[in-house]
RORO-950851 format. One line per 2 residues: number of its first residue (from 1); for each residue x, y, z of N, C-alpha, C. Coordinates in Angstrom, 1 decimal, decimal comma. Atoms other than C-alpha are relative to their C-alpha. Example, Ala and Ser with C-alpha at 12.3 -4.5 7.8 and 13.67 -1.06 7.14 Angstrom:
2
1) 0,9:-1,2:0,0:12,3:-4,5:7,8:0,9:1,2:0,0  -0,9:-1,1:0,0:13,7:-1,1:7,1:-0,8:1,1:0,8
***
This chain:
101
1) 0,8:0,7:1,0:238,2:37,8:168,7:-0,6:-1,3:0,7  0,6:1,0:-1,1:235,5:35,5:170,0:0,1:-1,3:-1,3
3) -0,1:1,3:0,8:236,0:31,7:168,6:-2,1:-0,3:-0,6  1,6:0,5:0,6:232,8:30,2:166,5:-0,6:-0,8:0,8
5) 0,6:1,3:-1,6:232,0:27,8:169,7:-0,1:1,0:0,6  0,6:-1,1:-1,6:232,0:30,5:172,2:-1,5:1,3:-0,4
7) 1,2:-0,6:0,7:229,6:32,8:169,7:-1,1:-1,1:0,1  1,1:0,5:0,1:227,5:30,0:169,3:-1,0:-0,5:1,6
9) 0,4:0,0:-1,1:227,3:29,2:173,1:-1,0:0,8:0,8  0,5:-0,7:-0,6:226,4:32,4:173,8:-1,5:0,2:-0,7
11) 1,4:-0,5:1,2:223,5:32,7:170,8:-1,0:-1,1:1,1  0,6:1,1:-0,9:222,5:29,3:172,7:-0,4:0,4:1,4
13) 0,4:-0,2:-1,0:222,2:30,7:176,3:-1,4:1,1:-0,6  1,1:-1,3:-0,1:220,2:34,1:175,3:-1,1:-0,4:-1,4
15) 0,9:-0,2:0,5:218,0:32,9:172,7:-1,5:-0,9:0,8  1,2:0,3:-0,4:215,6:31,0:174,9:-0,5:0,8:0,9
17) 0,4:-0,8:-0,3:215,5:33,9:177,0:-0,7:1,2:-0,2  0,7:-1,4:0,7:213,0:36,8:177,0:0,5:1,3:0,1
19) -1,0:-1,2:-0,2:215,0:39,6:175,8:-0,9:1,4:-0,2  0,3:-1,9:0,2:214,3:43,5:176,4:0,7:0,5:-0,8
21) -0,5:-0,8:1,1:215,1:44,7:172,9:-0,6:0,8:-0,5  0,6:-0,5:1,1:212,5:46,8:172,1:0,7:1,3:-0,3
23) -0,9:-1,4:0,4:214,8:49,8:172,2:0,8:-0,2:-1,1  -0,6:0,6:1,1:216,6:48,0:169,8:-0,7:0,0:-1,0
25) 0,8:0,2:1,1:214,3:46,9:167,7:-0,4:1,1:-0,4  0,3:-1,6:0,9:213,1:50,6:167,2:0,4:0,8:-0,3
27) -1,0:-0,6:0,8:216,1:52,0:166,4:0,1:-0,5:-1,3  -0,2:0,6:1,1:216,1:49,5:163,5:-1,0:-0,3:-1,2
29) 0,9:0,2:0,9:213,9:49,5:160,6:-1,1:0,6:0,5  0,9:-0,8:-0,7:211,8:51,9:162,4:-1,0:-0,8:0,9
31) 1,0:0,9:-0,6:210,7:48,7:164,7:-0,3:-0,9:-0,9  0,8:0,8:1,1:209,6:46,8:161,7:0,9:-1,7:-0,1
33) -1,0:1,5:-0,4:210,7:42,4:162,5:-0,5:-0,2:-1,6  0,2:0,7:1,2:209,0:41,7:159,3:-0,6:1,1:-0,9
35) -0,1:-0,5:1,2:208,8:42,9:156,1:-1,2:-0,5:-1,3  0,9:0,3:1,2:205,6:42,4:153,1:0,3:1,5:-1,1
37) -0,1:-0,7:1,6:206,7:43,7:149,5:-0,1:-0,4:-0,6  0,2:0,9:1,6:205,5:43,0:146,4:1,6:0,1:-0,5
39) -0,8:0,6:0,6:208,6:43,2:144,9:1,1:-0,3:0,5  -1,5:0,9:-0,8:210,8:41,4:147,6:-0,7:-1,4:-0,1
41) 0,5:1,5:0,7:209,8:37,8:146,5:-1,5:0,0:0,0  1,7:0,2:0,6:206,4:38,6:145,6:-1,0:0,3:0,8
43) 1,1:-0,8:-0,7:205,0:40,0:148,4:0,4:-1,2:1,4  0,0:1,4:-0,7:206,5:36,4:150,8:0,1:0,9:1,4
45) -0,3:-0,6:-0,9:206,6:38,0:154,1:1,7:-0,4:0,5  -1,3:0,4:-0,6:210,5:38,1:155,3:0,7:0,9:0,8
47) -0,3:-0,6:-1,1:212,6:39,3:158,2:0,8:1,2:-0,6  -0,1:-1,8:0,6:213,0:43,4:157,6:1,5:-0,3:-0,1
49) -1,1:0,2:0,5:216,1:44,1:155,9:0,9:-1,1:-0,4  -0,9:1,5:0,9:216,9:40,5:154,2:-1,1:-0,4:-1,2
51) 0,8:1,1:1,1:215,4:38,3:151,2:-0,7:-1,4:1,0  0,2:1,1:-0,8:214,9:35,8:154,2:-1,6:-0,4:0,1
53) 1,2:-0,3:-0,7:211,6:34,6:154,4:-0,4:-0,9:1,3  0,4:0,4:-1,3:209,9:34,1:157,8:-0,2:-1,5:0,2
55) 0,3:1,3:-0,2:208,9:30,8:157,3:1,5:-0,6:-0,3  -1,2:1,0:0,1:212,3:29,6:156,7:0,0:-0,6:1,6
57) -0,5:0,2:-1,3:212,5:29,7:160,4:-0,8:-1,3:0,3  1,4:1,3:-0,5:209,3:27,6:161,3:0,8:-1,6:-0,8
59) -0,4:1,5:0,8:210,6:25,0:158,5:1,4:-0,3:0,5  -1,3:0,8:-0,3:214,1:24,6:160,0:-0,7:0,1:1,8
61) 0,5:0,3:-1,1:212,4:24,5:163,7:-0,9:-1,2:0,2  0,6:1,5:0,1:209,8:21,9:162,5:0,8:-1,2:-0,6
63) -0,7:1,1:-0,1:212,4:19,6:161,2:1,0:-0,4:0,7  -0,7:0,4:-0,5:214,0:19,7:164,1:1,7:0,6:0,4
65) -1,3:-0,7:0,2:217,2:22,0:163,6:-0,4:1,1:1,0  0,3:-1,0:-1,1:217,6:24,7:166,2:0,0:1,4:-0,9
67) 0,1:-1,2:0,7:217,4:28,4:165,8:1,4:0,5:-0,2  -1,3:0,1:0,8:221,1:28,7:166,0:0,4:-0,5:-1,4
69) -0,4:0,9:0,8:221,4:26,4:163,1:-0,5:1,0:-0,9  0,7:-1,1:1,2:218,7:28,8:161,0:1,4:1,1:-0,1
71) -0,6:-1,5:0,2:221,3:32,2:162,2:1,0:-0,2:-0,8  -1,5:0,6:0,8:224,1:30,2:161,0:-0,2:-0,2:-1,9
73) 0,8:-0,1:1,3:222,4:29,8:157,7:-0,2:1,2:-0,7  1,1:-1,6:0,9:220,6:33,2:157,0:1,0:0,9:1,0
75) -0,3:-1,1:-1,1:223,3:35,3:158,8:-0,2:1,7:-0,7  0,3:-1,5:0,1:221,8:38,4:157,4:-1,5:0,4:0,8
77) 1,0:-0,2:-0,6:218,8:37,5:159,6:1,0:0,5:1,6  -0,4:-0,5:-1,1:219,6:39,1:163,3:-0,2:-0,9:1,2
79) 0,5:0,7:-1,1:219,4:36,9:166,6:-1,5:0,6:0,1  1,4:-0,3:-0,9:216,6:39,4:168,2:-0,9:0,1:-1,0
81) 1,4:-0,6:0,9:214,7:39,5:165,0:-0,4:-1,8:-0,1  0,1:1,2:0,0:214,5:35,7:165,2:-0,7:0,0:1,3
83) 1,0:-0,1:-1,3:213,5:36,3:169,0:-1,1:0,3:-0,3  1,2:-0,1:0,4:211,1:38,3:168,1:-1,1:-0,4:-0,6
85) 1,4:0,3:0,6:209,1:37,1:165,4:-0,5:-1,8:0,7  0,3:1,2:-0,6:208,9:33,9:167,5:-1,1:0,4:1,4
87) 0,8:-0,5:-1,0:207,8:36,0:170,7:-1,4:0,7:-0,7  1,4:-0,4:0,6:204,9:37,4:168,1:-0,8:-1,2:0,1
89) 0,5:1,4:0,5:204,1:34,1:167,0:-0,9:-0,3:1,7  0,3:0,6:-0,9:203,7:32,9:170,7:-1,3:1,0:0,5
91) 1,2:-0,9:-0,6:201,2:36,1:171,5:-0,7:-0,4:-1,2  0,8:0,4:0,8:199,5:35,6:168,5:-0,7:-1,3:0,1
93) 0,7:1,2:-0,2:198,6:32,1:169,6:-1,0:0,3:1,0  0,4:0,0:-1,6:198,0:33,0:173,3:-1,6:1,1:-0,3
95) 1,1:-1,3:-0,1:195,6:36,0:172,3:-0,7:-0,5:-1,5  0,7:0,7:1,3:194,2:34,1:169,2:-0,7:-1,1:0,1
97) 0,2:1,9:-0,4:192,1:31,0:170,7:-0,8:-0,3:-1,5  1,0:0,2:1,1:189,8:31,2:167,8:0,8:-0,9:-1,5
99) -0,5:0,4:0,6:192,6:30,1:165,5:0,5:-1,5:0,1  -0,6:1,1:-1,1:193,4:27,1:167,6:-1,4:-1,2:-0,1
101) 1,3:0,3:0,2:189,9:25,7:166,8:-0,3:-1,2:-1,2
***
C-alpha cells in the first residue's frame, strides 16, 4: 500500500509530463475527456464520467493551486483526463491564433 505522500509525489512527477495515453483514453468512454449534457448540470461541459465541471480545473490553476490539489478534490476526475484536457486546451491555443487576438 502506497502512503498519501508517495501517491502524491508520483501524480507530481508525471503530470507535467507528456503522457502517451491515448490507448487509454480510448478504451474509456469511447475516448470522450469531456462530456456536454443537458441534463448533467445543464449542459456545463464536465470531465466524461463525473459531475465535475471542466472549468473547475482552470479556476483552481488560476488561483494558484496545483493540479494535484484539483485530483485531491474531484477524485472522481482521473489524472490523464486532467492531462488531457489541459494538452487540448494548449493545441487549441497554438492552432487557434485568431482567438488570441
Amino acid at each position: 500500500m502506497h502512503s498519501e505522500k508517495s501517491e502524491n509525489e508520483i501524480i507530481e512527477k508525471i503530470l507535467p509530463l507528456r503522457l502517451e495515453l491515448k490507448n487509454v483514453v480510448t478504451m474509456k468512454n469511447n475516448g470522450k475527456i469531456i462530456n456536454v449534457d443537458a441534463d448533467i448540470l445543464g449542459g456545463t461541459p464536465v470531465f466524461c464520467g463525473t459531475r465535475v465541471p471542466i472549468k473547475n480545473l482552470f479556476d483552481y490553476l488560476e488561483t494558484g493551486e496545483t493540479v494535484n490539489d484539483f485530483l485531491q478534490d474531484f477524485d472522481s476526475v482521473q489524472p490523464y483526463q486532467a492531462v488531457r484536457v489541459l494538452e487540448m486546451s494548449k493545441k487549441l491555443i497554438e492552432t487557434s491564433t485568431s482567438i488570441l487576438a
